[in-house]
N, C-alpha and C positions, 0 to 999 in steps of 0.2 A: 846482638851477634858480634859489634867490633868489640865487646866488653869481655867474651867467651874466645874470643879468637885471636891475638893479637897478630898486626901489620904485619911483622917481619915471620907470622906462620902463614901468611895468606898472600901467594903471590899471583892472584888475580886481581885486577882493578873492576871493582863494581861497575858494571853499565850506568848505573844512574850517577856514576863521579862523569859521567864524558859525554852523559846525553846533551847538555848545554852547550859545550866547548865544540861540539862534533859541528852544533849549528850555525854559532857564532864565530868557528876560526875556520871552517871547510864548508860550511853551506849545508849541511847535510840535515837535511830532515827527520822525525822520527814519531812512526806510529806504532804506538803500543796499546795492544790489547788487553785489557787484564782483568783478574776476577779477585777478591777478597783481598787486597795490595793496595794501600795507601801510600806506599813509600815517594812515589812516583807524584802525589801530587804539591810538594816542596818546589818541582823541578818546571812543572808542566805549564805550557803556554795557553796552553785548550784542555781542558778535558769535558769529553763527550760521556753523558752516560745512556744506556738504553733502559728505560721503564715502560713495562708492559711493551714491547716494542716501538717502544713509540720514544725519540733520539731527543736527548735533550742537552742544551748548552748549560751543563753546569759549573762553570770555571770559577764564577764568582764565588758561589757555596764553598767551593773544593779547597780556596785562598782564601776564605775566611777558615776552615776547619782546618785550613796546616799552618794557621796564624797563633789559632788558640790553642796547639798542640807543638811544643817545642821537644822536636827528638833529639837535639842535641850529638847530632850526628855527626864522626869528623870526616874532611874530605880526606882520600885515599888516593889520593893522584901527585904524584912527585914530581912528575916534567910534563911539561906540554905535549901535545899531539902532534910529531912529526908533520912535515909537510905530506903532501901525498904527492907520489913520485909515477909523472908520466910513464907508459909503455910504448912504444916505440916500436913500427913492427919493421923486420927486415924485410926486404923484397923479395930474396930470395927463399923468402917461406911459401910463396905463393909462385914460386917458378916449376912450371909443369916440365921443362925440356921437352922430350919427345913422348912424352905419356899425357898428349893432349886432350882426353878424355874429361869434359867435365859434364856432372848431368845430376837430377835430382831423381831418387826412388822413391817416389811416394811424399806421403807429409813429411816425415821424420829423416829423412838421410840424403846426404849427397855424397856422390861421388866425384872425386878430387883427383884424378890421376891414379895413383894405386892408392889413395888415403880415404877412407870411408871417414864423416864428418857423421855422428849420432845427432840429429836432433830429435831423439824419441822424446826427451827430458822438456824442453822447448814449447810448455804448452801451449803458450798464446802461439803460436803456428796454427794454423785452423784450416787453410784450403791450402793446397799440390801448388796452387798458384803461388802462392807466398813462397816455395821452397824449389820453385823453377826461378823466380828471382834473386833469390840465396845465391842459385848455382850462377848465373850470370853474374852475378855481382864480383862472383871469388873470380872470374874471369876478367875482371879487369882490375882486381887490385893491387896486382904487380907493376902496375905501370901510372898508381893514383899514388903507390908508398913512397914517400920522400924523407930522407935522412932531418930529424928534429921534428916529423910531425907522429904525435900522436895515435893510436887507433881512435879514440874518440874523435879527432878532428878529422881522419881521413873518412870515416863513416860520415859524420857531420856534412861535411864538403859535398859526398856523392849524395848524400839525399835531397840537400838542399839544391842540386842540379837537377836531378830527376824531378824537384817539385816546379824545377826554372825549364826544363825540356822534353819531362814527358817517361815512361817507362822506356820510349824507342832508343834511349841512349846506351840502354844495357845491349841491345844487339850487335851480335859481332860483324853485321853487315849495317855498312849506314843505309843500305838503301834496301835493308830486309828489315820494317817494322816489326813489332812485335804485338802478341793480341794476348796471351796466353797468363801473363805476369800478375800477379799483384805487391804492390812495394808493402813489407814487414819494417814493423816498428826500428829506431837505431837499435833499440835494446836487442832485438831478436837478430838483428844482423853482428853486433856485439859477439852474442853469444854462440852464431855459427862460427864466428873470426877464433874463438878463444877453443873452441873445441876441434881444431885442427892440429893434430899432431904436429908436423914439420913448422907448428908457428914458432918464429923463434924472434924475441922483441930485445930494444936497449931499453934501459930505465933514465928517467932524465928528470931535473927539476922543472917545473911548469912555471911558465911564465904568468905573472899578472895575479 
């Protein structure tokens, strides 16, 4: 294909030019599923195969058959992989003023002040209780967002409290516990934060 195609017609970088780079300069991991594609095992650290159902580590095979098969393949990657650049949430994305309304309908949705929050999409949500703590949660995060932090480290921070004091910290009364909650993954609380309209973030370079 790069013999029929040339570089300068093809301005997509193949996945398998950045599946290494992605692990080794950002951490990032990568499972790939595949069916009749060898290309992939040049790259791979593991490869898994399923026979008769039954899962077999065949990595060792997989490096000896991309040993004795040279594709003479060139790399397709001109510059490195940018850093990956923080988001930053403002606070005043989460400022109700006087449309104090916040509550969850059902599994899939909360209500935000006049901003409906979709998590029809959101499948790992599983029980109303996960999505009654969503809505607590958007209640306190005007007052947890701090100028240079993150959304990943402001979620970070309140779960790692809630696993230091208990679900009773999302209450808006200290001395109203709560019975009703169940705490949702960061990811799923990620994903309620992103799908709020009025979110409005800085981008910043991340430290470390």
């Amino acid at each position: 294909m790069q013999r029929l195609v040339a570089r300068e017609c093809e301005p997509i970088t193949p996945f398998i030019d950045r599946v290494r780079e992605m692990r080794s300069r950002l951490g990032v991991s990568t499972i790939l599923v595949l069916g009749g594609s060898g290309d992939y095992l040049d790259v791979a650290d593991q490869v898994i195969m399923l026979n008769n159902y039954q899962v077999e580590n065949v990595t060792q095979r997989a490096r000896e058959i991309a040993d004795s098969i040279q594709t003479s393949r060139s790399l397709e990657v001109d510059t490195p992989f940018a850093a990956v650049r923080a988001r930053g949430p403002e606070a005043k994305s989460f400022d109700l003023g006087s449309r104090d309304k916040v509550k969850s309908k059902g599994l899939g949705s909360i209500l935000f002040g006049r901003e409906h929050i979709d998590l029809s999409q959101v499948e790992q949500l599983v029980d109303v209780s996960q999505t009654r703590a969503l809505a607590a949660i958007f209640c306190s995060l005007q007052k947890r967002v701090q100028p240079g932090k993150s959304i990943r480290q402001v979620v970070e921070e309140l779960v790692q409290e809630v696993y230091a004091h208990g679900l009773d910290i999302l209450s808006p009364s200290a001395h109203k516990p709560v019975g009703d909650l169940a705490l949702p993954r960061k990811e799923e609380i990620c994903a309620a934060i992103n799908r709020l309209r009025t979110l409005r973030v800085k981008t910043f370079d991340q430290q470390g």
